[in-house]
N, C-alpha and C positions, 0 to 999 in steps of 0.2 A: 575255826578252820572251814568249816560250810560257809558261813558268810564272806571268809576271804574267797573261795573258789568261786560263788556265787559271783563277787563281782570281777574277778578275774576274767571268766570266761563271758559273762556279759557285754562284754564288748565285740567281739565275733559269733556271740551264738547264732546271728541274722545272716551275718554277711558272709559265715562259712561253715555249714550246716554240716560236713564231713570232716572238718577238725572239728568241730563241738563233738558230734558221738565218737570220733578217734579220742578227744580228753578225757570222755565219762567214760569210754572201755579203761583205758588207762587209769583213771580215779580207781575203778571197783579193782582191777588188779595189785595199785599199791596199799589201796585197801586190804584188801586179803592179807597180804603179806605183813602190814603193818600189825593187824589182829593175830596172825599166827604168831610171829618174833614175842610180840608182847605179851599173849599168852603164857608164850614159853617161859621167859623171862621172869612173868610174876610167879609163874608154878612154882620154878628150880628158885627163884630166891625167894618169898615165904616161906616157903622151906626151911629153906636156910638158916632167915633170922629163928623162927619157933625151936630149930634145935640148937643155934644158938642160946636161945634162952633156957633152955632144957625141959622143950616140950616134947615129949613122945612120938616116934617117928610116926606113931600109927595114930596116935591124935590130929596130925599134922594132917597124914592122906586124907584120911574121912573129913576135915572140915577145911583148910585152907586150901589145899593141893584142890578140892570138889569145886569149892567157892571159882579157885582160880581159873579153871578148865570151861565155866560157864560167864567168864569174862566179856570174851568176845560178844555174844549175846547179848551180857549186861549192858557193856556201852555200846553197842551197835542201837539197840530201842532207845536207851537215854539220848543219845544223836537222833534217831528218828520222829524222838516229840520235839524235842527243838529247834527241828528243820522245818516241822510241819507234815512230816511224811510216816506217821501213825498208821496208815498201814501196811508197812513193812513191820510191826512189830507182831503181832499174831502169827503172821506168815513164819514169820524166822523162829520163833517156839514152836510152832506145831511142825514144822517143816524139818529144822534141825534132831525133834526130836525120831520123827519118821527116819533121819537119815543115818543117827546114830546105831539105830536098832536093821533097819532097809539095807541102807548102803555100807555103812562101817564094820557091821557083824558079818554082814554078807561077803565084802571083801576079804575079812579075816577069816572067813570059812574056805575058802579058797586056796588058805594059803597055807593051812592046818587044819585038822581035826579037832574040834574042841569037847571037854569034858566038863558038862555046869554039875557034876555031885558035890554036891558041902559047896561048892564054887562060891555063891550067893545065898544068904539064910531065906527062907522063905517070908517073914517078915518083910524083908525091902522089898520082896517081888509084888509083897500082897500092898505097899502105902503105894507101890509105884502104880499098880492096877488102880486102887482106889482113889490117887491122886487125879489120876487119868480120866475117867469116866463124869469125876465130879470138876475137873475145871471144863471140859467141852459138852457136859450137859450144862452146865451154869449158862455157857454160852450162849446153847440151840434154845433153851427153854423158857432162858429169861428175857422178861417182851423187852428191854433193851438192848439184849443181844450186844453189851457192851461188858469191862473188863474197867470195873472205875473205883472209888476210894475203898468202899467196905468190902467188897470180895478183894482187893489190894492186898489191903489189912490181913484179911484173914489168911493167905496165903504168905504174907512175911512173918503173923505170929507161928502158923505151921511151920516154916522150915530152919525161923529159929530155936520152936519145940524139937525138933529132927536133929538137928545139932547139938542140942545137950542129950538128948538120948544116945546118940554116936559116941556124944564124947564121954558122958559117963559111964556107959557099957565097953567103953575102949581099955579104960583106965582102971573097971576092975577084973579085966580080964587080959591085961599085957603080963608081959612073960617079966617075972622077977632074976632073970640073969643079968650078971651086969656087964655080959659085952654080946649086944647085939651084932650079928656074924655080919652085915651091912652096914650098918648105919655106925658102930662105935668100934669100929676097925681104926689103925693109926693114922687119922685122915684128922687135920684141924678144919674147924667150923671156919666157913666163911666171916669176916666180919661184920659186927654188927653196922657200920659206917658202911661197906662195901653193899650189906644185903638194904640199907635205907636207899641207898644211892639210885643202884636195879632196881627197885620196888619204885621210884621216883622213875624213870628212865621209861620202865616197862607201864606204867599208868598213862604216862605222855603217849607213848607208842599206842595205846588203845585207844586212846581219844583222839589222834590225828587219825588211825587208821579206821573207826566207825563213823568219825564227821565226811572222810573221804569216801569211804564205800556207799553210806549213804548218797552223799551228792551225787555220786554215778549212778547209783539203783536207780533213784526218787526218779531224774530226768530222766533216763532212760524208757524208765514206765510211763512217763507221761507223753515223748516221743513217741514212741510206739503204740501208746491206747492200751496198755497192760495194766490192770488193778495193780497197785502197789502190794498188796495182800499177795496174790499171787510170783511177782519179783520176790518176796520175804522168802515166801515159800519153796523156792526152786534156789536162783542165786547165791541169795546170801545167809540162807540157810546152810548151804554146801561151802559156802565161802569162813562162815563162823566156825564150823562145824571140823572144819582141817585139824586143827592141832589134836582135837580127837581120834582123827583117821591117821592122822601119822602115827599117835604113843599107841595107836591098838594095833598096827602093824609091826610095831616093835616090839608090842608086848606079848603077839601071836611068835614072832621068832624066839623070843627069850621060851616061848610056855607061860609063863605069866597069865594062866585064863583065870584064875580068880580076880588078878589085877584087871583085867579085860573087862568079863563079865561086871564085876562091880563100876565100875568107871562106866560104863556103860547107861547102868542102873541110876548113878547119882547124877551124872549129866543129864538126863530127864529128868529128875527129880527137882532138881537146882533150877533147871530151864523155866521149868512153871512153877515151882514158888519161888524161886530168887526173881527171877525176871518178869516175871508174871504179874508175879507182888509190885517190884518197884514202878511197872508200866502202869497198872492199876492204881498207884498212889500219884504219880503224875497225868495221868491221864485225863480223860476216859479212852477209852480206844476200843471202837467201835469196828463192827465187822464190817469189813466191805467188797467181801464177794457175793454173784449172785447166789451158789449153793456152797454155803460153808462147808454142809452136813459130809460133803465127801471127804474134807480133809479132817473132819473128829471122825469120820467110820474111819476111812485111813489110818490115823492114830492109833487109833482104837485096836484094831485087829489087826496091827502089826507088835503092840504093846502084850493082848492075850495071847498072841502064839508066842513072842518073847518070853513071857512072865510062864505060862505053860512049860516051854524047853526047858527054863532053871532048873526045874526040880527034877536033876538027876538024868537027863537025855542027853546019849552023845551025839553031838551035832557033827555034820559033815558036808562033803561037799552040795549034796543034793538039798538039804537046809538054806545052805547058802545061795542056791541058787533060788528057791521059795524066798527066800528075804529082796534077793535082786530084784526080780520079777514084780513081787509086790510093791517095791518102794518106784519102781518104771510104771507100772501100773498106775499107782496113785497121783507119778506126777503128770501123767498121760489123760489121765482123766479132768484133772483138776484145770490140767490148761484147755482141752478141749471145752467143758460148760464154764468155766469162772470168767474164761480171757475172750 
């Protein structure tokens, strides 16, 4: 899909420099949308097949529904080593996850009161801080300052270690009744045929929609004299990052803040070691702004006041607007020295 736009639009990129940046705004838009749809789509059908096969609803949230929610991400960086535009990958993990906690929580505060007691175990709050701290020192401290096969590695065996610990502590602690009040109500499973088909459907749709969003970023950034690193950071960080801001806005109207809060928690989690991992194993990928160090403090001290609130603070509106604030800040900052 990058290679067909590529030469699609190469034929008037010269001769008509205002439909070229009208196609790449356009790219990153059907982009967005292609990544949300598809998102959506692998969620609710994974789903679907795992309890078609009669896997536990709550085995299913913690590892495929987590997996799927950091989709976008996942093929947005495999599209950006493939195009050549590896620095949109950094950006879009550190960026997404600033925005989940900045922008997603903060907007959900807004709109509701929320209550983190019992919400989140203190456990995810503590791998999510220590997750945190050790991939953006890895970054700042190591003289290559890059993200390449062995720290890859180590972050793909971590969050497949994190998934059998989910999944085993899932499974000896699900409720032995045999009708769950959701999930085994008189409703028939999707088919298995039906959930292969969406699961095919909804894969296509993330892979035309990260080759496309990319293609818009990449040029855009280059158009303009913008670090790619920085486009990751802002754009399509906020652009990967939607299907998360939609299901928390949904999940703040139902109440659902345990759903919230944890979703929250494992989409940073997944962000840098799913995505982390696999860009490290393709990569290397190399920093390439001039002061990274703002967007790991960024990270950073928006992840300890997050990880701090779980244990047991009600949040409200004026939290919320601390999260705003911070996450405008960092990106105010980050464009002022990087760009």
């Amino acid at each position: 899909m990058y290679h067909f736009l590529t030469n699609l639009c190469s034929s008037f990129q010269a001769e008509s420099p205002t439909l070229f940046i009208g196609v790449l705004i356009l790219s990153m838009v059907v982009g967005f949308y292609l990544l949300t749809k598809g998102g959506d789509l692998l969620s609710d059908h994974c789903s679907n097949f795992a309890k078609t096969l009669g896997v536990p609803s709550v085995v299913v949230g913690l590892t495929v529904v987590s997996i799927a929610t950091s989709a976008p991400e996942l093929f947005t960086s495999i599209a950006a080593i493939t195009s050549g535009a590896k620095g949109l990958i950094l950006g879009n993990i550190i960026g997404s996850n600033i925005a989940n906690i900045g922008l997603i929580l903060g907007i959900s505060l807004f709109i509701s009161p929320i209550n983190t007691r019992n919400a989140v175990s203190n456990s995810q709050s503590s791998i999510l801080l220590i997750l945190s701290f050790s991939f953006t020192g890895y970054l700042y401290f190591h003289p290559s300052h890059s993200l390449s096969t062995i720290p890859g590695a180590c972050l793909l065996i971590f969050i497949a270690s994190y998934l059998l610990f989910l999944t085993k502590n899932a499974l000896q602690n699900r409720s032995v009744r045999k009708k769950d009040s959701f999930n085994e109500e008189e409703t028939k499973p999707t088919s298995i045929l039906l959930s292969c088909t969406m699961i095919l459907i909804a894969t296509a749709a993330l892979w035309a929609g990260s080759d496309t969003l990319v293609f818009g970023a990449k040029n855009l950034a280059s158009l303009a004299g913008v670090p790619e690193e920085l486009v990751g950071f802002t754009l399509v960080a906020i652009g990967t990052s939607l299907p998360e801001l939609a299901a928390s806005i949904s999940l703040t109207r139902k109440s659902e803040f345990s759903m919230l809060l944890g979703n929250i928690v494992g989409s940073n989690i997944f962000n840098i070691g799913l995505v982390g991992g696999v860009a490290g194993m393709l990569g290397p990928i190399t920093v390439s702004t001039t002061f990274p160090w703002i967007d790991y403090l960024s990270l950073l001290l928006l992840t300890v006041i997050f990880a701090s609130w779980l244990r047991g603070k009600q949040l409200n509106k004026v939290h919320g607007t601390i999260l705003l604030t911070g996450y405008l800040a960092a990106t105010l900052f980050t464009w002022i020295f990087n760009s």
